[in-house]
C-alpha positions in Angstrom: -29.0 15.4 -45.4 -30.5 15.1 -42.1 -28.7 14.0 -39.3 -30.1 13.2 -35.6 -28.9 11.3 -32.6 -31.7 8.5 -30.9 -30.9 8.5 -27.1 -32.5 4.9 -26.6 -30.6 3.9 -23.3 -27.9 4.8 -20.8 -28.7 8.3 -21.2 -30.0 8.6 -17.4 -28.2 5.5 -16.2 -24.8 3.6 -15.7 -25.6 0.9 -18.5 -28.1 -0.7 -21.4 -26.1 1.4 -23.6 -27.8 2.0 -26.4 -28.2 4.9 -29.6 -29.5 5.2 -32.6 -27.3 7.6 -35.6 -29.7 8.3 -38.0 -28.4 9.7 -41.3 -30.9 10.7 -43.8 -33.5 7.5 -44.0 -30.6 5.0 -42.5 -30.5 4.1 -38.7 -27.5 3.0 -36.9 -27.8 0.8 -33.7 -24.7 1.0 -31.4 -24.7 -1.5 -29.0 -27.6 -3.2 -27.0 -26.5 -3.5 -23.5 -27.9 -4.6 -20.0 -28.3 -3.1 -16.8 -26.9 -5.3 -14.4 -28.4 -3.9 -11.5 -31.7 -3.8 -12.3 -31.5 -7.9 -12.6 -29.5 -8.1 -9.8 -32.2 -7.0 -7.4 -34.2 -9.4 -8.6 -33.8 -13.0 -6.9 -33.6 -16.3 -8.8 -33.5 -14.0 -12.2 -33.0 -16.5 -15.0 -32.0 -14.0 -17.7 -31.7 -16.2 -20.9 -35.1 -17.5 -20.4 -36.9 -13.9 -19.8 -39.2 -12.0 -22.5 -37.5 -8.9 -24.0 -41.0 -6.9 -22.9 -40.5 -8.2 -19.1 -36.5 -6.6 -19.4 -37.7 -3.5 -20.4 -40.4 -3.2 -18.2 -38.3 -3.9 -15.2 -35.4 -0.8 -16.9 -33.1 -4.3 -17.1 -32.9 -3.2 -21.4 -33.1 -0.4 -23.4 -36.8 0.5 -24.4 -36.1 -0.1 -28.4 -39.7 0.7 -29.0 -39.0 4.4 -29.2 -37.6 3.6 -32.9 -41.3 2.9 -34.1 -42.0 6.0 -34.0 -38.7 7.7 -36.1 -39.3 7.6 -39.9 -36.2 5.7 -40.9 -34.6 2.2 -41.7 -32.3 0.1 -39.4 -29.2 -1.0 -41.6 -27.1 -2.5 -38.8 -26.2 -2.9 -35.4 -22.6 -1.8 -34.1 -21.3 -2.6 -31.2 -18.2 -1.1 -29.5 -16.9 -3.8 -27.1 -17.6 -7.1 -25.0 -18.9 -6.0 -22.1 -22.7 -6.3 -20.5 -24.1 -3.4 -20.5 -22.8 -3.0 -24.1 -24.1 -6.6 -25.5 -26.2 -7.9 -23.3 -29.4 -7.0 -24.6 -28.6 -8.3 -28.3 -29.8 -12.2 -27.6 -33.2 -10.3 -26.9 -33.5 -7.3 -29.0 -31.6 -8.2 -32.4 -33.7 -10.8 -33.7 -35.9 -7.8 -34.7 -33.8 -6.5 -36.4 -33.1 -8.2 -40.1 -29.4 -6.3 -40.1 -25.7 -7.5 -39.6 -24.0 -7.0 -36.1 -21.0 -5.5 -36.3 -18.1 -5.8 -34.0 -14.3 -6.6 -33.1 -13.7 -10.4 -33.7 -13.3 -11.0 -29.4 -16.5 -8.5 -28.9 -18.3 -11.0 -31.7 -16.5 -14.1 -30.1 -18.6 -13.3 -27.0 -22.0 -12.1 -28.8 -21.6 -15.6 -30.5 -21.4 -17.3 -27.2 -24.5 -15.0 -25.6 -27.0 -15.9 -28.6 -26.2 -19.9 -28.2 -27.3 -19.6 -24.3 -30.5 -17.8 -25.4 -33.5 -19.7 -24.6 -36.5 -17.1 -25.2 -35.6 -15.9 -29.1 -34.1 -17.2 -32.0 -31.2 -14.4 -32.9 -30.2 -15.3 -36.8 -28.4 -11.7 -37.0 -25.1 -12.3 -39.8 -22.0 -11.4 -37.1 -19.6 -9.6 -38.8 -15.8 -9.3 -37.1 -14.1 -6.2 -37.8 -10.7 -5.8 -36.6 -10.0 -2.1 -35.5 -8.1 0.1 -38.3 -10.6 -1.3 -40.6 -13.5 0.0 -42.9 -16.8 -1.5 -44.2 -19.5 0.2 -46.2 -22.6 -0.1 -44.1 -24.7 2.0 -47.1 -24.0 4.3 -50.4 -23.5 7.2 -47.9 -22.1 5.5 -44.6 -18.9 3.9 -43.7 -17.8 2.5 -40.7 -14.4 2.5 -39.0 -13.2 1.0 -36.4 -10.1 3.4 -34.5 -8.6 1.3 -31.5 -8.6 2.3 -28.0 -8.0 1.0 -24.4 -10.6 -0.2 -22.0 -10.5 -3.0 -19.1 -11.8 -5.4 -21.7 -9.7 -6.2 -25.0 -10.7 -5.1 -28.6 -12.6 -2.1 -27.4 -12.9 0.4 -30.5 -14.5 3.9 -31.1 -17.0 3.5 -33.8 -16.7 6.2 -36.3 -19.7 6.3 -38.7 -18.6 8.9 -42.2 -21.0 10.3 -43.5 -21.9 13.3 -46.5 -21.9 15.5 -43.2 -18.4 14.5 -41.5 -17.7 11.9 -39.0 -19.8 10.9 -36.1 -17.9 9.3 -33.2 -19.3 7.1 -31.2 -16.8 6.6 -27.8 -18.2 4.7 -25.7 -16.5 3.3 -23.3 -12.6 4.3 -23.4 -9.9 5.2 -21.3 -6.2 6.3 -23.1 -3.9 4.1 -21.8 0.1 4.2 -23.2 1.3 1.4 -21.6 -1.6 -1.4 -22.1 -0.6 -4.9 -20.4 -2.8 -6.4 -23.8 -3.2 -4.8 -26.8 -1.9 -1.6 -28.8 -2.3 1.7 -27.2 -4.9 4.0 -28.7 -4.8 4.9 -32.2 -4.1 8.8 -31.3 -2.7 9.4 -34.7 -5.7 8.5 -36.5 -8.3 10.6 -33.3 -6.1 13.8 -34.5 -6.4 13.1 -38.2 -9.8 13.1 -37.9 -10.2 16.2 -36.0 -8.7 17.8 -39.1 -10.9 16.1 -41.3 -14.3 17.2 -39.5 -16.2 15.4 -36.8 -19.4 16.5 -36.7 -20.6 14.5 -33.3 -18.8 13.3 -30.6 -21.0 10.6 -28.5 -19.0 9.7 -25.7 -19.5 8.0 -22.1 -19.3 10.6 -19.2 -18.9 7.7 -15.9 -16.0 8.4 -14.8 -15.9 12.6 -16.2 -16.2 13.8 -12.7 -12.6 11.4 -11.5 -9.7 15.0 -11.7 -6.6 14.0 -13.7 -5.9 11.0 -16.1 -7.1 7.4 -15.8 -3.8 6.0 -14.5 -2.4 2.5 -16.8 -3.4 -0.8 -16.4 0.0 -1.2 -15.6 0.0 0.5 -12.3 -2.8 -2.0 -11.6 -0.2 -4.9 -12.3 1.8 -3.6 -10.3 0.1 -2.9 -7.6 -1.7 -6.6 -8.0 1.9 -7.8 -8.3 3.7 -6.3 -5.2 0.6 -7.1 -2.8 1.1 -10.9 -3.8 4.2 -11.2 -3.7 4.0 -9.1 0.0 2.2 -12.5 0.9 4.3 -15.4 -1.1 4.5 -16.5 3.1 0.8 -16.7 3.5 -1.2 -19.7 3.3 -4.4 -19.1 2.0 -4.8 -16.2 -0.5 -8.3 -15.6 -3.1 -8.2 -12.4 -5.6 -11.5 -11.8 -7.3 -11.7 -9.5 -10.1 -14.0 -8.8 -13.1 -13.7 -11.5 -15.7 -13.9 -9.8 -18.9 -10.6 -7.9 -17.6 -8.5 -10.7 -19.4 -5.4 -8.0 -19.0 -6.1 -8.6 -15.0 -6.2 -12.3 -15.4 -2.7 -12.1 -17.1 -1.2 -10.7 -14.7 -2.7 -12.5 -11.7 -1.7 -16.0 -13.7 2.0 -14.5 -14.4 2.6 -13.7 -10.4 0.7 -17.2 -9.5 4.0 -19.2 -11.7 6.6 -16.6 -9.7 4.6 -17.6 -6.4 4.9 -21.6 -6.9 1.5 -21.6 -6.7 -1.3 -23.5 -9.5 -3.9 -20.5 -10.9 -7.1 -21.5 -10.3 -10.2 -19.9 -12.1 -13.3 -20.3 -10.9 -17.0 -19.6 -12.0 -19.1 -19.4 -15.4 -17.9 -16.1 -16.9 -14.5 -17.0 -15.8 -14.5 -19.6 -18.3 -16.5 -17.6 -20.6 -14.2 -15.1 -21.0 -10.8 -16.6 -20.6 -11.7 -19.3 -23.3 -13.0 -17.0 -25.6 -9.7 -15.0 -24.8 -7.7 -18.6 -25.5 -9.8 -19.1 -28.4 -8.7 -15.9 -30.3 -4.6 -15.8 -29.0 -4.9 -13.6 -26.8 -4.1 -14.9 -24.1 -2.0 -18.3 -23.3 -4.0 -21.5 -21.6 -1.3 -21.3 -18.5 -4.4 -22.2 -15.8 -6.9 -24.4 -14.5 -10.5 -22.9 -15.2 -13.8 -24.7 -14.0 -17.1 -23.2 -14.3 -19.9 -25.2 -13.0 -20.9 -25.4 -9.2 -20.1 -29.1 -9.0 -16.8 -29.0 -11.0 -15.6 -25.8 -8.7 -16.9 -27.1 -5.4 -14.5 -30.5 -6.5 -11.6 -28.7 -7.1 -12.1 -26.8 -3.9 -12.0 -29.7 -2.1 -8.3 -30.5 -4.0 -7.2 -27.2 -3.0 -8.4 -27.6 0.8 -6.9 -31.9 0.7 -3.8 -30.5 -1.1 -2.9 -27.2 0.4 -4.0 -24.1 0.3 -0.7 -22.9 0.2 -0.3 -24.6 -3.4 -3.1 -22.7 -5.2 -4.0 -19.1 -6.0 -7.8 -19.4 -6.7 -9.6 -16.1 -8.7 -13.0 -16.1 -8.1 -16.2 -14.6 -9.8 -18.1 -12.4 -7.1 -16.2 -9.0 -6.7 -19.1 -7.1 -6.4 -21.2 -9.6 -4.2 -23.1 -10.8 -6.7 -25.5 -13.3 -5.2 -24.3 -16.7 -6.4 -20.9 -16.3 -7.1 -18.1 -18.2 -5.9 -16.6 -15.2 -3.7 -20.9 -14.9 -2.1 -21.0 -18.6 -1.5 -17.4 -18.9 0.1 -18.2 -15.7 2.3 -21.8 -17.4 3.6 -19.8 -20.9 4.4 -21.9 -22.5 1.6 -18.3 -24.3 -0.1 -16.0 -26.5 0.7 -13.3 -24.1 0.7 -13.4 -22.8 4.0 -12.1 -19.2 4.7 -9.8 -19.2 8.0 -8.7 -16.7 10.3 -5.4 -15.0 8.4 -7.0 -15.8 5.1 -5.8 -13.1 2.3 -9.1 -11.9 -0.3 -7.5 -9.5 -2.8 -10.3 -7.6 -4.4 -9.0 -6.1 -8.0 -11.9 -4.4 -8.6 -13.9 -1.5 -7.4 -17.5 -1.3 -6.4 -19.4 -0.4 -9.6 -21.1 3.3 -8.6 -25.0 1.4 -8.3 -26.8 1.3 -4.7 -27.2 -2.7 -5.2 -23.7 -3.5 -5.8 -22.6 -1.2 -3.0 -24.6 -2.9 -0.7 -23.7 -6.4 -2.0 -20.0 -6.1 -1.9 -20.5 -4.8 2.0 -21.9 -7.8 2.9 -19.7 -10.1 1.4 -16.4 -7.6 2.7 -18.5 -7.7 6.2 -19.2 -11.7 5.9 -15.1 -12.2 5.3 -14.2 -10.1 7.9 -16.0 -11.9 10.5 -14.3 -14.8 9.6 -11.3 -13.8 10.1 -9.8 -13.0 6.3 -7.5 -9.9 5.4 -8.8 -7.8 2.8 -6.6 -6.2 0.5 -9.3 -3.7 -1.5 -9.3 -1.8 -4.7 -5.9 -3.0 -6.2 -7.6 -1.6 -9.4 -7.1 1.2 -11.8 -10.2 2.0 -13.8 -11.2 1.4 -17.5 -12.8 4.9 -18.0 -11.4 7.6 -19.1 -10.9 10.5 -16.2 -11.9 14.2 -16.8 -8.1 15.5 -18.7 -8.7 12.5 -20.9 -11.9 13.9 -22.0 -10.5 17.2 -22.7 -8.0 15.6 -24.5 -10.2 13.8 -26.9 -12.3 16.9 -27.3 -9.1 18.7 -28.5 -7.9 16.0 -30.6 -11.1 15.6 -32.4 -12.9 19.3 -32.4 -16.3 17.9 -32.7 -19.0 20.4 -34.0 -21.3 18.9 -31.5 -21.1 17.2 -28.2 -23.4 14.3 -26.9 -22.5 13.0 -23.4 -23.9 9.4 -22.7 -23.7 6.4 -19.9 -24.4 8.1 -17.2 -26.8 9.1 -14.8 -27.7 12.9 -14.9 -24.9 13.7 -12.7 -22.3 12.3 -14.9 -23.1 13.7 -18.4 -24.2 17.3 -16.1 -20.4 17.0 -15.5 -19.4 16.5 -18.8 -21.6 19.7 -19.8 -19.4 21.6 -17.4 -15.9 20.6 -19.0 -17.2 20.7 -22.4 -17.9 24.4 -21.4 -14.8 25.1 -20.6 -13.6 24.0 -23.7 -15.8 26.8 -25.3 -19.4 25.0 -26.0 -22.6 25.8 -25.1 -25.3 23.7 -23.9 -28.2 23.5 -26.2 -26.4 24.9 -29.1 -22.8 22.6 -29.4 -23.1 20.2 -26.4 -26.4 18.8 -25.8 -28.3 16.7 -22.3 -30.0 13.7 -23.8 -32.5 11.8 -21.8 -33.8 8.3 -23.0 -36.2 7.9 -25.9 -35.5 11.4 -27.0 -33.8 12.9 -30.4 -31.7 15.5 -31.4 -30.9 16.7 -34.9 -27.4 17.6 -35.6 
């Protein structure tokens, strides 16, 4: 039985992950993502009402076309985790697809939410929640499991595809975190048992391969987060933005917010995206105020500025500069909460590794210094897995064959180097993909 591996995106680029596993006649999609920067650059972008041909031409989604011309038959989509560049291509790219999407039931909370804002296509894909541990026979000769992992979004799982051949593995994104602030820590029993079993492919992200050491635990981030607010329980007027998938994040910022005296305030669309789909599903505990639209936040800001700054711990969309966030708009003077000299802006996040965010996140950092805040930056541990957490899961799983993905050609040129060390060649047992092209395992 012939088995191959269809690089379809995020194989020369952070983002619109995308691959295709095809075993015998039977094709695999895992994930359809977006890349953020590419629609970024773009002014007055109104994504959900864009043409899936118009995404691709601009590199914002993966070019799916390429699968017209392998001989085989799509028999689902799988996807990973919640975030963008994993999902957000499936409200324009799944409705051609007559398959079930597969996922973890807060990953298919969200792709639920995504395909009801969709304005373009009608996506009538069967979503199918798979909680990780789990099985489900995808064909005759493929089962999927779901093993859990950590990443800086909950219910992120590797996708593990057995087949006649041995396991695929598809890891992408991860990091191996013991001591999670949400969740159970990675299921490293189950990675080892299948390295005895056989794994014939390991497809696995490579952004963060080149970091020395091991990802450090979200916990250090809560820390961190915790000892610089509490360092300003005196202060008057104190923001922390952060990503708002990172519902871990948001848990800890709400927890310190109570010890502080002060009401958590969450502002901006995916704020309330993600923190009701996290309420939704119990995982996390309705303890904060959360408004989304620009007239509902610009009224509470007002309340906050009447009442006291002093009373309020606001966390704000706009970490990266995003033009039209809440963080953007308070930096240009264009709200009513007005930033004053002394002002604290606590940025839990880092600046995502793309020339557009970069540049955004100076500006608003340059915008907020001139008038007059403190900046407290990068009280953040990543959600990627460092270089010795890649050898690890290399050892732990033995894979036959290596396939390095999300990542520009830097990154997974990186992970060729480690996987050398551990005794693979490239070419032969770890392989450079680049989009559109396939490789037979």
């Amino acid at each position: 039985m012939d088995v191959s591996i269809i690089g379809i995106g995020g194989y020369e680029e952070v983002g619109r992950n995308m691959t295709g596993v095809k075993i015998g006649k039977d094709i695999i999609l895992c994930d359809m993502g977006l890349r953020l920067d590419r629609v970024l650059i773009h002014e007055d972008v109104e994504l959900e009402k864009m043409h899936s041909l118009d995404l691709i031409n601009i590199g914002a989604i993966p070019d799916d076309t390429v699968l017209s011309n392998v001989n085989g038959r799509v028999r689902a989509i799988v996807c990973t985790h919640g975030h963008l560049d994993h999902i957000g291509a499936i409200p324009k790219l799944a409705h051609r697809y007559d398959v079930p999407i597969i996922s973890t039931p807060f990953t298919t909370e969200l792709i639920s939410e995504q395909i009801k804002q969709e304005k373009k296509f009608g996506v009538e894909n069967n979503l199918i929640s798979l909680s990780s541990g789990r099985t489900f026979r995808i064909t005759d000769d493929i089962e999927l499991e779901f093993v859990n992992v950590q990443h800086s979004i909950v219910d992120c799982v590797f996708a593990v595809f057995h087949t006649p051949r041995g396991a695929i593995v598809y890891a992408n994104d991860f990091k191996f975190d013991r001591t999670p602030v949400l969740g159970d820590p990675p299921d490293f029993t189950r990675l080892r048992e299948l390295g005895r079993e056989g794994v014939l492919a390991l497809i696995t992200e490579s952004v963060r391969v080149n970091e020395g050491g091991r990802t450090p635990s979200e916990r250090i981030a809560s820390n961190m987060l915790t000892d610089v607010l509490l360092s300003l329980e005196d202060e008057r007027g104190i923001i922390v933005t952060t990503f708002s998938s990172h519902l871990a994040r948001i848990k800890t910022i709400v927890e310190v917010a109570e010890k502080m005296g002060r009401a958590p305030v969450l502002l901006g669309r995916s704020m309330e995206r993600y923190s009701q789909a996290g309420v939704k599903m119990g995982i996390i505990e309705k303890k904060f105020e959360c408004y989304s639209n620009r007239a509902q936040v610009e009224k509470k800001m007002k309340e906050i500025m009447k009442e006291g700054k002093e009373n309020y711990l606001p966390v704000v969309t706009g970490h990266q500069g995003e033009p039209g966030a809440v963080l953007t708009r308070i930096s240009d003077g264009k709200t009513p909460f007005v930033v004053e000299k002394g002002d604290n802006v606590i940025f839990s996040s880092s600046s995502i590794p793309a020339p557009i965010n970069i540049a955004n996140r100076y500006a608003v950092e340059t915008k907020l210094r001139m008038r007059g805040a403190r900046l407290y930056p990068n009280v953040h541990v990543s959600g990627h897995a460092y270089r010795e957490d890649h050898r690890d899961l290399i050892r732990m799983l033995q894979p036959e064959h290596i396939i390095p993905t999300h990542g520009s050609i830097e990154m997974t040129g990186a992970y060729v180097e480690l996987a050398e060390e551990e005794g693979y060649v490239l070419g032969s047992t770890v392989h450079i993909l680049r989009n559109s092209q396939e490789l037979i395992v």
